[in-house]
Backbone as XML, in Angstrom:
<?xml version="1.0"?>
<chain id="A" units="angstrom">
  <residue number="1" name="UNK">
    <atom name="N" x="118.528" y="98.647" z="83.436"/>
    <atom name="CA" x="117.827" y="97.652" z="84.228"/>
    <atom name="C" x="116.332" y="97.737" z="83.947"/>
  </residue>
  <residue number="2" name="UNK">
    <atom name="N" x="115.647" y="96.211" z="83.958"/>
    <atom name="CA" x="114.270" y="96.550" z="83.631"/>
    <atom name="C" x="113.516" y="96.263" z="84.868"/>
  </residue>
  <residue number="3" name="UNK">
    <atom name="N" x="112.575" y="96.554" z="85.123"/>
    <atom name="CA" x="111.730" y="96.854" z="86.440"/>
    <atom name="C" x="110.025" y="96.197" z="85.537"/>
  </residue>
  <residue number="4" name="UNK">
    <atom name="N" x="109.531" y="95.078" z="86.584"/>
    <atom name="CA" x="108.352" y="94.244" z="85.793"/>
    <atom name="C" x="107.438" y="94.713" z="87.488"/>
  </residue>
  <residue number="5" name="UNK">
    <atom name="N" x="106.411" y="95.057" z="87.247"/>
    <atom name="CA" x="105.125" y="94.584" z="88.292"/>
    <atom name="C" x="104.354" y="94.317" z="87.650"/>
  </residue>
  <residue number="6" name="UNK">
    <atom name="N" x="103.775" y="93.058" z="88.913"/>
    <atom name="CA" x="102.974" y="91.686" z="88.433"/>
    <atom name="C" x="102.320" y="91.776" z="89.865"/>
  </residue>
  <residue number="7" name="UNK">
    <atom name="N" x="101.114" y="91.801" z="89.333"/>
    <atom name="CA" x="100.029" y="91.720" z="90.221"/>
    <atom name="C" x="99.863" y="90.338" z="89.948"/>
  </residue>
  <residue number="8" name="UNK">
    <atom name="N" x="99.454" y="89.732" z="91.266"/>
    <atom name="CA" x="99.023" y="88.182" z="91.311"/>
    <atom name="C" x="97.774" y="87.998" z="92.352"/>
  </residue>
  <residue number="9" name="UNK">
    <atom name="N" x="96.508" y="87.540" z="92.065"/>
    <atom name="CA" x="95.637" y="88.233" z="92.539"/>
    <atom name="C" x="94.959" y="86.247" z="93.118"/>
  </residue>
  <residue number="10" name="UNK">
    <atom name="N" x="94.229" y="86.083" z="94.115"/>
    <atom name="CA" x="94.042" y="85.169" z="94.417"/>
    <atom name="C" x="93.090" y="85.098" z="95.920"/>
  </residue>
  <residue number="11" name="UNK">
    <atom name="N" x="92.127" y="85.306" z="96.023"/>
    <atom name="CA" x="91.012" y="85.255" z="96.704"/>
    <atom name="C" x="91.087" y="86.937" z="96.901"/>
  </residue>
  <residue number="12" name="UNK">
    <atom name="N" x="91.501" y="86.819" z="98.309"/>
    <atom name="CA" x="92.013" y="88.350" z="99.137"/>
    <atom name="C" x="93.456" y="88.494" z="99.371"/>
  </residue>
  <residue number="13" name="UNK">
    <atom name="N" x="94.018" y="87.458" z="98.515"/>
    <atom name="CA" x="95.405" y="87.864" z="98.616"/>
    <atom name="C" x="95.948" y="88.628" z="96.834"/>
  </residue>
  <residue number="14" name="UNK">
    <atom name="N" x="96.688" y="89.540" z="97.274"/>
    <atom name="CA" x="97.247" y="89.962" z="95.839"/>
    <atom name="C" x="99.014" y="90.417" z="96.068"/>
  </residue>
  <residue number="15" name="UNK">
    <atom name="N" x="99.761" y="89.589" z="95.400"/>
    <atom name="CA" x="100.778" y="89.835" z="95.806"/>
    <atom name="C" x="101.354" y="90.379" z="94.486"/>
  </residue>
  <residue number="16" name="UNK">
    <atom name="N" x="102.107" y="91.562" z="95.129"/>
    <atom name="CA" x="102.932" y="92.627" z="93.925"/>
    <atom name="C" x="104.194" y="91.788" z="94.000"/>
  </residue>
  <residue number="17" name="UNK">
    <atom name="N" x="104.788" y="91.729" z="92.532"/>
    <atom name="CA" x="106.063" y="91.309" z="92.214"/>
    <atom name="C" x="106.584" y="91.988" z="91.377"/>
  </residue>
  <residue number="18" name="UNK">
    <atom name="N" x="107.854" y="92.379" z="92.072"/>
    <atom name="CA" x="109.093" y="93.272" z="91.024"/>
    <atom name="C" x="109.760" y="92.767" z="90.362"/>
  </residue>
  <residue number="19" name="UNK">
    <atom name="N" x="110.128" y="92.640" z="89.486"/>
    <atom name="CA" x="111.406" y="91.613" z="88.996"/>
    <atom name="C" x="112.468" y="93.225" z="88.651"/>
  </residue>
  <residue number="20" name="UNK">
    <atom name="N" x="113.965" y="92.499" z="88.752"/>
    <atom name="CA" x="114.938" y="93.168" z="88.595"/>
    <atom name="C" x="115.880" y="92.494" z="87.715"/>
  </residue>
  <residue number="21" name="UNK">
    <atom name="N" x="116.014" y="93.000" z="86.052"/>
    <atom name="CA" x="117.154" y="92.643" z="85.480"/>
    <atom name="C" x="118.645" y="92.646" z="85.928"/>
  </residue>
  <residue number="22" name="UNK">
    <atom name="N" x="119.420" y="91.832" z="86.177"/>
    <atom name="CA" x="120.973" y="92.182" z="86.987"/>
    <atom name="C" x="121.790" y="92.119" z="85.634"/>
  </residue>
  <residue number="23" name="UNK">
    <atom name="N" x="123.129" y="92.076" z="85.901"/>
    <atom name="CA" x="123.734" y="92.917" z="84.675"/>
    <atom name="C" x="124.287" y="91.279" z="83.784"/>
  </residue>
  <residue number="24" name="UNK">
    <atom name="N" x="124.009" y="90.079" z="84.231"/>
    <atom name="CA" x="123.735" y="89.200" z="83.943"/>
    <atom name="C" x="122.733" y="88.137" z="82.922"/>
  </residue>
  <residue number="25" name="UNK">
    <atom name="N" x="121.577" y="89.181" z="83.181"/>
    <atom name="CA" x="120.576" y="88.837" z="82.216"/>
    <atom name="C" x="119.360" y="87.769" z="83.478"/>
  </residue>
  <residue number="26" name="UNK">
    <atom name="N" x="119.151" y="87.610" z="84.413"/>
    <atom name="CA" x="118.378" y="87.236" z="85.094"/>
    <atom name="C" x="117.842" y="87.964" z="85.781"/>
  </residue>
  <residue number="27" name="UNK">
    <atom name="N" x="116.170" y="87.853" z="85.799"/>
    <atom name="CA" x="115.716" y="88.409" z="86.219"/>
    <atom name="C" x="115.366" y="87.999" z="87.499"/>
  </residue>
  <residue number="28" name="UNK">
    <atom name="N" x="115.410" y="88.934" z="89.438"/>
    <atom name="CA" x="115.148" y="88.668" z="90.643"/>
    <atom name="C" x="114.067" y="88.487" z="91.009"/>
  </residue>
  <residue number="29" name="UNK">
    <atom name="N" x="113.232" y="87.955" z="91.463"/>
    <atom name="CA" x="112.030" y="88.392" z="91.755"/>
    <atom name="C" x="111.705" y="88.934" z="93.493"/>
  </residue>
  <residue number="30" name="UNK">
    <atom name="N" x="111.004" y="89.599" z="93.626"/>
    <atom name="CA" x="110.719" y="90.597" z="94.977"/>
    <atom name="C" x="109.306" y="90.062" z="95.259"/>
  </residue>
  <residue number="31" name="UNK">
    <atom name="N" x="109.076" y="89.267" z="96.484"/>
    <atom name="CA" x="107.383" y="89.370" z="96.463"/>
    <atom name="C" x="107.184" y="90.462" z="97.602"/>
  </residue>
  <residue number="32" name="UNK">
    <atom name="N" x="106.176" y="90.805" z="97.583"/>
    <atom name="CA" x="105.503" y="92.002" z="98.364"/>
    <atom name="C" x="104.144" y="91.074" z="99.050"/>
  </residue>
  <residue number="33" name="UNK">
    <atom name="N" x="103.618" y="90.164" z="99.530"/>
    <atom name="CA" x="102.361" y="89.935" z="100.297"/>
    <atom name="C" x="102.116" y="90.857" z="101.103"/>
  </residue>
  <residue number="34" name="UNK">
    <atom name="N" x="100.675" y="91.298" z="100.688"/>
    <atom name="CA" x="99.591" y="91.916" z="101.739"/>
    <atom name="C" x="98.163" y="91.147" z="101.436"/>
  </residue>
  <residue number="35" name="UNK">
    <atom name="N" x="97.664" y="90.522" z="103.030"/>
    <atom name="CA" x="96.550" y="89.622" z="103.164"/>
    <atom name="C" x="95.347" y="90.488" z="103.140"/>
  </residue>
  <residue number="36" name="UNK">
    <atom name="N" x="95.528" y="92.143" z="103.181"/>
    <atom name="CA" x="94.428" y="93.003" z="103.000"/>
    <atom name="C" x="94.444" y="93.730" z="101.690"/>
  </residue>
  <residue number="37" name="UNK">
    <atom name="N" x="93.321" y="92.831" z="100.822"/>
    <atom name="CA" x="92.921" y="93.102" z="99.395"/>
    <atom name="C" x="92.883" y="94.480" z="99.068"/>
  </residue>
  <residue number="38" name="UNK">
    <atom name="N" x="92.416" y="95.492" z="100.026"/>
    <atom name="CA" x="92.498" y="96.870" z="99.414"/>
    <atom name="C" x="93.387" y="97.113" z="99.841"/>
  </residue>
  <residue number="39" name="UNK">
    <atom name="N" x="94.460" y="97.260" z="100.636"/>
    <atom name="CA" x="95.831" y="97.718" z="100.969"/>
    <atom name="C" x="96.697" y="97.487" z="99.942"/>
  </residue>
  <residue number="40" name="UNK">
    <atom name="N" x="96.218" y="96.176" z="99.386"/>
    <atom name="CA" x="97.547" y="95.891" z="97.875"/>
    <atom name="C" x="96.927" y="96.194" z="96.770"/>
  </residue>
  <residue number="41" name="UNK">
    <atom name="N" x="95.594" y="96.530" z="96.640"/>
    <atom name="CA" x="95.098" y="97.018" z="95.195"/>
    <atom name="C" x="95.603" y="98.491" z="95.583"/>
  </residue>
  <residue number="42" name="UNK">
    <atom name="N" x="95.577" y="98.972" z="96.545"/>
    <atom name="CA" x="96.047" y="100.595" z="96.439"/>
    <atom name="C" x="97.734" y="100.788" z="96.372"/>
  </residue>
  <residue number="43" name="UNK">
    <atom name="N" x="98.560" y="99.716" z="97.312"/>
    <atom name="CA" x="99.855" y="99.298" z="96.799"/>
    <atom name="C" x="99.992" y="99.210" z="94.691"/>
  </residue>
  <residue number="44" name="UNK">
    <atom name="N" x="99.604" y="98.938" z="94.448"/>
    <atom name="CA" x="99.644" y="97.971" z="92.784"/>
    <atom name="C" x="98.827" y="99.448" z="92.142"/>
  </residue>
  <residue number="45" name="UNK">
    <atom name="N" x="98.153" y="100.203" z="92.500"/>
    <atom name="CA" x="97.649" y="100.981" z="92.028"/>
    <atom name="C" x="98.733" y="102.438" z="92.487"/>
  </residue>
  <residue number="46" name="UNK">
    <atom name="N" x="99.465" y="102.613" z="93.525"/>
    <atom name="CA" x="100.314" y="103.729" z="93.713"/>
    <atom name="C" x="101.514" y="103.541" z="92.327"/>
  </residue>
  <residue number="47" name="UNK">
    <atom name="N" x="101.535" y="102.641" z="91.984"/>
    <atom name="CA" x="102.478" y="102.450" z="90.934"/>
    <atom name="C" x="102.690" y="103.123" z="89.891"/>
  </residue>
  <residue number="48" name="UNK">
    <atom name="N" x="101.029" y="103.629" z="89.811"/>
    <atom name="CA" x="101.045" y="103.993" z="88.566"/>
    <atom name="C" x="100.197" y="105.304" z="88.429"/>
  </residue>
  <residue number="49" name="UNK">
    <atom name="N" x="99.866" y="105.804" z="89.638"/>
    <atom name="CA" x="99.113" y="106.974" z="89.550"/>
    <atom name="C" x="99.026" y="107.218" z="91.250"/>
  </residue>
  <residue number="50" name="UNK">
    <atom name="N" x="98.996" y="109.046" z="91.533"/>
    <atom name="CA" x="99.343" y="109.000" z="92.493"/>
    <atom name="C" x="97.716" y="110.074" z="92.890"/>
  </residue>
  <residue number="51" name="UNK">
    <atom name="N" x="96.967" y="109.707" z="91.869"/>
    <atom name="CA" x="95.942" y="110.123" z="92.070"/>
    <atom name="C" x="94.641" y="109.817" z="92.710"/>
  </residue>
  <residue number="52" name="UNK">
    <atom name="N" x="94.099" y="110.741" z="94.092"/>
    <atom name="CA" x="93.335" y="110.213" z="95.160"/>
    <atom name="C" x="92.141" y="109.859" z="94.826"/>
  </residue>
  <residue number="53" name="UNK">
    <atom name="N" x="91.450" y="110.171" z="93.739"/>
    <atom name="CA" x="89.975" y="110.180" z="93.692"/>
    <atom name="C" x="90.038" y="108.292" z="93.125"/>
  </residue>
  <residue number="54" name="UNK">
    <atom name="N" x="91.515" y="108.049" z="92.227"/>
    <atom name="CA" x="91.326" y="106.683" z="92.215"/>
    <atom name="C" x="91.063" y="105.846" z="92.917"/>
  </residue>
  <residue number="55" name="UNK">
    <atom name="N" x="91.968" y="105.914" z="94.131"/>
    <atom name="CA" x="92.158" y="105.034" z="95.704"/>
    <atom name="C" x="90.698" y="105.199" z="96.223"/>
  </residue>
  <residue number="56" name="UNK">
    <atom name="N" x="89.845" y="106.267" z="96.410"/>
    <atom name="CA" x="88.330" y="106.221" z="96.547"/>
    <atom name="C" x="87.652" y="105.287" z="96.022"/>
  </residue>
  <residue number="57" name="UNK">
    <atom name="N" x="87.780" y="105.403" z="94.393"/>
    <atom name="CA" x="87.046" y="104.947" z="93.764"/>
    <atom name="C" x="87.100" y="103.102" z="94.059"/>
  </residue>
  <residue number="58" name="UNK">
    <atom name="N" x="88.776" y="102.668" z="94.257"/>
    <atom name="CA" x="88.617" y="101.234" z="94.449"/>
    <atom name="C" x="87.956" y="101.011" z="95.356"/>
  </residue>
  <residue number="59" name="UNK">
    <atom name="N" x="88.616" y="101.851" z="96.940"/>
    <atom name="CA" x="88.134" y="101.219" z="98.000"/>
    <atom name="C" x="86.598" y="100.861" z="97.765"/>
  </residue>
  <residue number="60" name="UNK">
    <atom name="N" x="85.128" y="102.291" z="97.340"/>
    <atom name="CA" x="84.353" y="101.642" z="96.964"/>
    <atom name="C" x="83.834" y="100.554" z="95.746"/>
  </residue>
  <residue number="61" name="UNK">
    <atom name="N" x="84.343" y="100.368" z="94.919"/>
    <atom name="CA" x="84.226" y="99.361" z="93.696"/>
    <atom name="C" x="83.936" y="97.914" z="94.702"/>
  </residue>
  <residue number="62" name="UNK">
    <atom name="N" x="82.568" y="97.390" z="93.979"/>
    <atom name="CA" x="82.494" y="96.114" z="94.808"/>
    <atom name="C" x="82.914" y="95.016" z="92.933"/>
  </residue>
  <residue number="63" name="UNK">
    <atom name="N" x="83.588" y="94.690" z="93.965"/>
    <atom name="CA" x="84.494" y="93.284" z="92.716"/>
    <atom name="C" x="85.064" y="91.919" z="93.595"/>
  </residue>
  <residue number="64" name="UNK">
    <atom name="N" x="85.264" y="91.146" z="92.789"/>
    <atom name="CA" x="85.431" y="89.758" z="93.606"/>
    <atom name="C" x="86.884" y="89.531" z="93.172"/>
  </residue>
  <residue number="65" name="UNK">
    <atom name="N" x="87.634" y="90.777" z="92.416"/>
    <atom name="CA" x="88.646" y="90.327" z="92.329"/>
    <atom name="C" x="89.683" y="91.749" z="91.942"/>
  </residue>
  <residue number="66" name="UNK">
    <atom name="N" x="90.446" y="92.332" z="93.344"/>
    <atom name="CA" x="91.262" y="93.307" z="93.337"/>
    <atom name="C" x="91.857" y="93.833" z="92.241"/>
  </residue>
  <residue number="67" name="UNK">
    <atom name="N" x="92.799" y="92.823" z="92.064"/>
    <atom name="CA" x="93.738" y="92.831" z="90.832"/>
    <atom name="C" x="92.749" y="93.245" z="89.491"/>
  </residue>
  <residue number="68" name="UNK">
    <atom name="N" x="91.777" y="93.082" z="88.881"/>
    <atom name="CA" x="91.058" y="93.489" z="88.009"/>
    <atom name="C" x="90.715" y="94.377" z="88.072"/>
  </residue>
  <residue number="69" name="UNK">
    <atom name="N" x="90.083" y="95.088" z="89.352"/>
    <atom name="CA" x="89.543" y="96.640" z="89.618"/>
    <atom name="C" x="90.296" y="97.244" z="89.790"/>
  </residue>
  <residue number="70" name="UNK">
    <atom name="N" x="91.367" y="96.968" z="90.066"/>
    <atom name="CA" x="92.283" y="98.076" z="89.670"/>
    <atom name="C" x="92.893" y="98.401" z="88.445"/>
  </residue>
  <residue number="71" name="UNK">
    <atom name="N" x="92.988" y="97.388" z="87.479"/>
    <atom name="CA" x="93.451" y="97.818" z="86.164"/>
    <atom name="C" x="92.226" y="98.285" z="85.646"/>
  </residue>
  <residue number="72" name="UNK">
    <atom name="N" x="91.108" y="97.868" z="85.600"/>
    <atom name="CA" x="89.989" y="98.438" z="84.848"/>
    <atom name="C" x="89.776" y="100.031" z="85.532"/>
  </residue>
  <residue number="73" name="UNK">
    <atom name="N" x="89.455" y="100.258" z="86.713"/>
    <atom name="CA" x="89.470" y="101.708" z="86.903"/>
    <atom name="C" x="90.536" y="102.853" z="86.657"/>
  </residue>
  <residue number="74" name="UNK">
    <atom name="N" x="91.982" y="102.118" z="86.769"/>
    <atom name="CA" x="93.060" y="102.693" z="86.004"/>
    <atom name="C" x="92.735" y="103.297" z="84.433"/>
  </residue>
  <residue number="75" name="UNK">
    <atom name="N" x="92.409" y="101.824" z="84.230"/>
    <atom name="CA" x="91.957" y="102.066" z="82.284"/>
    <atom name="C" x="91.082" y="103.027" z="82.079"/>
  </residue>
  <residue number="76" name="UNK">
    <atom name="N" x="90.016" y="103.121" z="82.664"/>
    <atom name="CA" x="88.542" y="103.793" z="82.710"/>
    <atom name="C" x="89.013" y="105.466" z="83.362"/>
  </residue>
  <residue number="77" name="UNK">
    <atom name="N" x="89.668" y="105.677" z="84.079"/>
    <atom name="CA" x="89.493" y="106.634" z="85.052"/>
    <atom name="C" x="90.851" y="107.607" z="85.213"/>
  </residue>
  <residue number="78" name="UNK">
    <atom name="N" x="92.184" y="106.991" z="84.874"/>
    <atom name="CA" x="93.580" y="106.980" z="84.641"/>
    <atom name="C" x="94.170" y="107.734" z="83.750"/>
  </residue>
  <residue number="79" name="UNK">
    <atom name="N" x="95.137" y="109.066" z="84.261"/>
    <atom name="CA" x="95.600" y="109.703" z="83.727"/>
    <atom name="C" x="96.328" y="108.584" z="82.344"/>
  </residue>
  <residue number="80" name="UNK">
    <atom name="N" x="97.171" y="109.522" z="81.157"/>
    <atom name="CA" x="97.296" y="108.487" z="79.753"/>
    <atom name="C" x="98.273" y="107.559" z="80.016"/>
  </residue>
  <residue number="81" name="UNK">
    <atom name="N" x="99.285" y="108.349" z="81.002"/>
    <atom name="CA" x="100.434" y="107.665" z="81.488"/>
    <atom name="C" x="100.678" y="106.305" z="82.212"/>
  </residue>
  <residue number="82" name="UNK">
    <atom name="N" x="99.369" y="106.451" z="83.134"/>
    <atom name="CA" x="98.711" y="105.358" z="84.382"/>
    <atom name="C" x="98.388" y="104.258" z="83.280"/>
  </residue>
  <residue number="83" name="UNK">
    <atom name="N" x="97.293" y="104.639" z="82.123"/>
    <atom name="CA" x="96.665" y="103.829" z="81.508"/>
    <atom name="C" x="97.764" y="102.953" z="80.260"/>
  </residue>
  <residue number="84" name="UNK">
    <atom name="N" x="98.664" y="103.685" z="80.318"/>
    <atom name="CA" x="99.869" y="102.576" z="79.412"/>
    <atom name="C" x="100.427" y="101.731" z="80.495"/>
  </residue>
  <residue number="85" name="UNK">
    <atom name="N" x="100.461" y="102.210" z="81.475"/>
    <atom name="CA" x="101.357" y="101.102" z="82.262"/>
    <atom name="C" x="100.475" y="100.427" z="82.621"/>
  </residue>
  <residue number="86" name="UNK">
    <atom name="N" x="99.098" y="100.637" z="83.249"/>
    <atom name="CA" x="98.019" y="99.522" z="83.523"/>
    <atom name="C" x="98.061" y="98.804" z="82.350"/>
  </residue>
  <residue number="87" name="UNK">
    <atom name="N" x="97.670" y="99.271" z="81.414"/>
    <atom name="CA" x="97.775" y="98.440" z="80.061"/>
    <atom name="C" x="98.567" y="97.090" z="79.785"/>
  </residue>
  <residue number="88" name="UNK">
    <atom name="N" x="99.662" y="97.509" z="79.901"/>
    <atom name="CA" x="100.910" y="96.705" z="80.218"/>
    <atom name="C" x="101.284" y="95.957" z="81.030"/>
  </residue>
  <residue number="89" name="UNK">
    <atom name="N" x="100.914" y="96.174" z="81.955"/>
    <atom name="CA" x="101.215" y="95.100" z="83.289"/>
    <atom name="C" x="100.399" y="93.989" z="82.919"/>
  </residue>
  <residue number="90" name="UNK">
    <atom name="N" x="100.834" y="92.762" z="83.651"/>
    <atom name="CA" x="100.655" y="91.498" z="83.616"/>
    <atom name="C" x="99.765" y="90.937" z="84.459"/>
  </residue>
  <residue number="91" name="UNK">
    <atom name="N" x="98.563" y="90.484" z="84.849"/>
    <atom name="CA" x="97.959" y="90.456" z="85.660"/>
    <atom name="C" x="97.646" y="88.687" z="85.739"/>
  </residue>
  <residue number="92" name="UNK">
    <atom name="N" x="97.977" y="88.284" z="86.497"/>
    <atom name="CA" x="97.861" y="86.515" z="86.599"/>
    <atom name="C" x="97.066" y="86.107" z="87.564"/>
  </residue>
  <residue number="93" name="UNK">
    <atom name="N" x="96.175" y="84.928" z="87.287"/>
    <atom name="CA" x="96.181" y="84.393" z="88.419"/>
    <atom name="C" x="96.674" y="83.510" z="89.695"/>
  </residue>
  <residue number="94" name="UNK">
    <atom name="N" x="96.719" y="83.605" z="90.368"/>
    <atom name="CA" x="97.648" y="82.587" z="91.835"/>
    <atom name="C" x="98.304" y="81.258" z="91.034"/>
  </residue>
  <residue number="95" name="UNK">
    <atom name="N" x="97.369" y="80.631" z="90.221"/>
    <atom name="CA" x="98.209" y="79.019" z="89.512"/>
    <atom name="C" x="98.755" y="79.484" z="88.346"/>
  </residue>
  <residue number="96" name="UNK">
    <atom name="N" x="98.984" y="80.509" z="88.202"/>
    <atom name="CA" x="99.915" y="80.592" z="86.796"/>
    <atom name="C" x="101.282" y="80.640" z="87.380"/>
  </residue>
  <residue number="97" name="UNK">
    <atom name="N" x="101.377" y="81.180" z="88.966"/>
    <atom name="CA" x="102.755" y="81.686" z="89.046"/>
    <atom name="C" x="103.616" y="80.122" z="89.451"/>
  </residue>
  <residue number="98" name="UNK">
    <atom name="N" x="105.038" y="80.330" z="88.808"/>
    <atom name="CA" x="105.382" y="79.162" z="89.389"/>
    <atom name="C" x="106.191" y="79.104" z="90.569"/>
  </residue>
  <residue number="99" name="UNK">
    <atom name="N" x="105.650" y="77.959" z="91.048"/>
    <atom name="CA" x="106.695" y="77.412" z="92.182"/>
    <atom name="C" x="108.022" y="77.784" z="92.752"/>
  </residue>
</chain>
């Protein structure tokens, strides 16, 4: 089974999405909404590192856009492991996702 998170980032909202391959070949999708921007950049960021000085570092990071500060301080700051999967993840904005 493959397992996708997708940060979707859109004012102060950032909603985490799981997708789940079924044995079918379609993938589920899971939304996760949280209306508090650092609660889901640290959600979207537990993903991939369970390391505290990161979660510091966002809460202070001033950025206009969650979803970015968290992959960039991942990238920048992120054990090698954190930084392939930040790497990798998909990061969209609110009108890319569809309907």
């Amino acid at each position: 089974m493959s397992e996708y998170l997708v940060a979707i980032e859109a004012g102060n909202l950032l909603v985490t999405v799981e997708g789940e391959q079924d044995k079918y070949g379609f993938v589920r999708w899971l939304l996760v909404e949280a209306g508090d921007a650092t609660l889901a950049a640290k959600r979207a960021l537990s993903e991939v590192t369970s390391d505290e000085a990161l979660y510091e570092k966002i809460e202070n990071e001033e950025c206009d856009s969650p979803a970015m500060t968290v992959k960039d301080v991942v990238q920048a700051d992120g054990s090698e492991e954190a930084q392939q999967v930040a790497g990798t993840t998909v990061w969209y904005s609110m009108d890319a996702r569809e309907s």
